[in-house]
N, C-alpha and C positions, 0 to 999 in steps of 0.2 A: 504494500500500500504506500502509496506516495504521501510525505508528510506536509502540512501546510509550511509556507515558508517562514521564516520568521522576522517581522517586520523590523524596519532600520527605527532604531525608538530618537532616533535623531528628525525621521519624517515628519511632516504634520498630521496631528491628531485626527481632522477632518479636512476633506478637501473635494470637490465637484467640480467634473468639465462638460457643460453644456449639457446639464441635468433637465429634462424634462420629465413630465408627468400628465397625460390626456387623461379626463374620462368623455369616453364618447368623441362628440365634437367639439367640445371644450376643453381648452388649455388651461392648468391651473400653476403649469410651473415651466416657463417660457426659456432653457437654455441659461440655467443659474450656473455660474463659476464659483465657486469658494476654496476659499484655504485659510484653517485654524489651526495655528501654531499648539502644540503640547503646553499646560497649566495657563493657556489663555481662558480669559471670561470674554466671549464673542457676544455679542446682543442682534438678536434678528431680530426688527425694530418693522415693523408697518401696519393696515389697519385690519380688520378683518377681512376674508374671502383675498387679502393680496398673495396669498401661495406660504403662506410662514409654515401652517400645521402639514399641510401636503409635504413642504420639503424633508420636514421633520420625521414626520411620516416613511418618507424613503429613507433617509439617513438611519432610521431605527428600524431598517424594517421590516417595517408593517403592511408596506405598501411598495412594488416595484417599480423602477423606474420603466418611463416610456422609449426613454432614450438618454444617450450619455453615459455618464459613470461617475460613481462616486466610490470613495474610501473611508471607513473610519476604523480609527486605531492600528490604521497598514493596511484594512482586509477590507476586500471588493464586496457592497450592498447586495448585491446581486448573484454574486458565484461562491460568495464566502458569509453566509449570513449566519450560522451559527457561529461561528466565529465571532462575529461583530456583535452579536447578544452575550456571548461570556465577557465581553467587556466593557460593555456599556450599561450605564441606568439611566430606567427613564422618570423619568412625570411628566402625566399630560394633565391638560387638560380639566378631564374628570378621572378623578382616581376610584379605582376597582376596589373598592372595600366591600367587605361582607361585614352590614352592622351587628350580625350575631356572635359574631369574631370578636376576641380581647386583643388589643394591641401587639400583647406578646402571642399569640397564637396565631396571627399574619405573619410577623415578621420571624416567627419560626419557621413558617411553612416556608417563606422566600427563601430561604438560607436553605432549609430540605432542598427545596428545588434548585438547586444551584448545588448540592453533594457540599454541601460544607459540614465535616465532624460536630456530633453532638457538641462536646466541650468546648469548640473553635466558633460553633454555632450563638451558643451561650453569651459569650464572653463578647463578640461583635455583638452582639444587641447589647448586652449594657454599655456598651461604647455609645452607640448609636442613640437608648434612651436618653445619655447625655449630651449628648452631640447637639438634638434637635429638642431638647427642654421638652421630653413630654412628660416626666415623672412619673407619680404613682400611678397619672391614668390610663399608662400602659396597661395595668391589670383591668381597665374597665374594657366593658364593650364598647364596642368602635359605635355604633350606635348613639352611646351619650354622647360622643365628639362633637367639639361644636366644629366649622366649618374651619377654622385657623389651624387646628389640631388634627384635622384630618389630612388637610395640606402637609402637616411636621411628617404624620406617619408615613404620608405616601413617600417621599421626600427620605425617609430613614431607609423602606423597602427598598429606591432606586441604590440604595448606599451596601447594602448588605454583604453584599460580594467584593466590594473596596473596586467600582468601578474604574478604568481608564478616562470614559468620557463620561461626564453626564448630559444629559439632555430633559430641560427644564421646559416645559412647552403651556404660559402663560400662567407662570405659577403662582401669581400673586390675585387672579382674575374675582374678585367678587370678595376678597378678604377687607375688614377692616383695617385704619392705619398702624395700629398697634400690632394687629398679625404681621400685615405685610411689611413692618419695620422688622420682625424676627425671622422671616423668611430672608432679607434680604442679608442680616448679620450673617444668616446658616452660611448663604453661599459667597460673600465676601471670607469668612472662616474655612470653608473645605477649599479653596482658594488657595488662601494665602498658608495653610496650615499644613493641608496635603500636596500641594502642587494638580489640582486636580482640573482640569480644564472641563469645562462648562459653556456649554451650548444654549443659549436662554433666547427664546424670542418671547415678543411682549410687544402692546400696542401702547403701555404707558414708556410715554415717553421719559419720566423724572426716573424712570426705573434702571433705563437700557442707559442715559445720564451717569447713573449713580456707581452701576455697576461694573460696566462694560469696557474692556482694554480699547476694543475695536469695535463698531457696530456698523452693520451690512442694512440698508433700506431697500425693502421688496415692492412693489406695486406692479398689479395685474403681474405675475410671475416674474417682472424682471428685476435685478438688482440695480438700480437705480443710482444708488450711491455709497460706499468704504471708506472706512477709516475710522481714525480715534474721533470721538463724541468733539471734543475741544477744536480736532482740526477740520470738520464739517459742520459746526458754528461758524467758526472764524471766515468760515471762504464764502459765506454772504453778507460780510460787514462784520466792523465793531459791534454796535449796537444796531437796532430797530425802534423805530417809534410811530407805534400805531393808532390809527386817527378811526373813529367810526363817526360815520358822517350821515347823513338825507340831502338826496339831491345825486346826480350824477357823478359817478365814481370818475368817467372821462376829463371831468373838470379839474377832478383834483391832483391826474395826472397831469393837465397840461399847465395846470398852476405850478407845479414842483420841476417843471424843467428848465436848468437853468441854478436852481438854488444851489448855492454853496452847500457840498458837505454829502448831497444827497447821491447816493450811488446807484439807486435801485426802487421802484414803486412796484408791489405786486395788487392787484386788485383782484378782491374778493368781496360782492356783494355790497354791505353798506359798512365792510373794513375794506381801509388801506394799509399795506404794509409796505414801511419805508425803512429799506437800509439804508445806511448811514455810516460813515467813516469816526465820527464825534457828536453822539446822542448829545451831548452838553452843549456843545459851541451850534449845535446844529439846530434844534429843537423850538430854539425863538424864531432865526426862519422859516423855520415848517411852518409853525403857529400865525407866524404874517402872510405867509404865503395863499394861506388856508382861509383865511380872515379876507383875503381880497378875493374870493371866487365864492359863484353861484351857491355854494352850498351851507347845510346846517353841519357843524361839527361837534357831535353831542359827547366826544371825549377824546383825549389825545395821551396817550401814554408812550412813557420812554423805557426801554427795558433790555436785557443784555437777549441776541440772538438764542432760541431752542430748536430740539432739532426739528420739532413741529413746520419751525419757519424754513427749515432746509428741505423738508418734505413739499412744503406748500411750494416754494420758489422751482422745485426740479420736477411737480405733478399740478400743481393749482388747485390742490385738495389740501384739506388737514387731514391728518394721521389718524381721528376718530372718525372721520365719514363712514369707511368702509363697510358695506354689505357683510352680511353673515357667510363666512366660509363654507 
């Protein structure tokens, strides 16, 4: 029998060449490229229905590609999949709990399933209880969980095995702040603690912000735009100072051409978004500029670029438009 080969641990973790994904006559993941360096936190950042869970989906998969090719942890999505399952964890989504299940009798059975020795078995789960702060109510049924805690547990299950990759797929979706501030510690901790790289998409944007080395923007299945969060802020301006007005948005572009300062006007509806090199020195001309054209200006705000505004300027949408996937 020929033995699998064994991957250069120098390679990237994950990586995609001109990854597709059909159902039917629909495209849901258009020719994605990627590459995730080893103990990177990657953020796959865009809105619903833009292809995040589908890609996710193949990279873990669940689901085969259409065409293309992808790798994770060395081994091919497609010709090496169980391979890629003994080292990977996931969460998606919604997590597969059985509420008549006690905490510890999921994440025993995960550890079963995966051949990991009773005593070996044991000893990872109280690592794990403490890892992801569930405490005593480990021994409760999953059932009493509230919805923050069921997150932790799913979250410990993907950990069980001491994955290579993990893959977090909107982990934070529907948690309060409080949860989703302990979700976010867990995985800046198996981070910086394990060296474990992390594959995280998410529609909030203060998340993919907060967390992310690198983060990849998707719409309608293409990658749109790469890089660190700070340096796809920066490449649409200093700052932005956005103006909501009544009256013709056309006005208030042909008002601002010309003004000192202003780099950029994107119109959306009855917002303006205007880059700007010097929100400060800039800000009084907008205000005059605005003040002498057709229209009502019922607020004007100065504020540093998000990546919201890098989505809107490279699709003319905001990051939470998007349809249900």
């Amino acid at each position: 029998m020929l033995s699998t080969p064994v991957p250069d641990p120098s390679s990237p973790a994950v990586t995609a060449e001109g990854l597709v994904r059909r159902f039917g006559d629909k495209t849901a993941v258009d020719g994605v490229d990627l590459r995730v360096e080893r103990g990177e936190i990657y953020g796959f950042l865009g809105p619903n229905g833009a292809g995040k869970s589908t890609t996710v989906r193949m990279l873990t998969t669940l689901i085969a590609p259409s065409g293309g090719r992808a790798t994770v942890a060395g081994h091919d999505v497609a010709t090496e999949a169980d391979e890629v399952r003994l080292r990977i964890g996931v969460a998606l989504q919604e997590a597969a709990l059985d509420d008549k299940q006690t905490g510890l009798e999921f994440l025993d059975l995960q550890g079963r399933l995966y051949g990991i020795p009773k005593a070996a078995r044991r000893a990872r789960i109280a690592e794990l209880v403490e890892l992801v702060d569930i405490g005593d109510a480990i021994g409760r049924r999953i059932g009493t969980y509230s919805g923050g805690m069921k997150r932790r547990l799913d979250l410990a299950a993907a950990l069980v095995h001491d994955p290579e990759v993990l893959f977090l797929d909107e982990p934070t979706t529907g948690l309060d702040p409080a949860s989703r501030s302990s979700v976010w510690a867990e995985v800046r901790r198996l981070n910086t603690e394990q060296s474990m790289t992390i594959f995280l998409t998410t529609q909030y944007l203060e998340e993919a912000d907060a967390l992310a080395d690198r983060v990849g923007i998707i719409d309608r299945g293409r990658i749109v735009a790469e890089g660190r969060p700070e340096d796809l802020k920066r490449s649409i301006g200093s700052d932005v100072i956005v103006a909501t007005i009544d009256g013709d948005p056309g006005l208030v572009e042909a008002a601002l051409v010309g003004v000192a300062g202003v780099e950029r006007v994107e119109l959306r509806g009855e917002e303006v978004v205007i880059s700007v090199a010097d929100g400060a020195a800039t800000v009084s001309p907008v205000a005059v500029a605005l003040n002498g054209c057709a229209v009502a200006v019922r607020g004007l705000t100065l504020r540093t670029p998000t990546l919201d505004d890098v989505f809107l300027h490279l699709t003319g949408s905001h990051i939470r438009e998007g349809e249900g996937e």
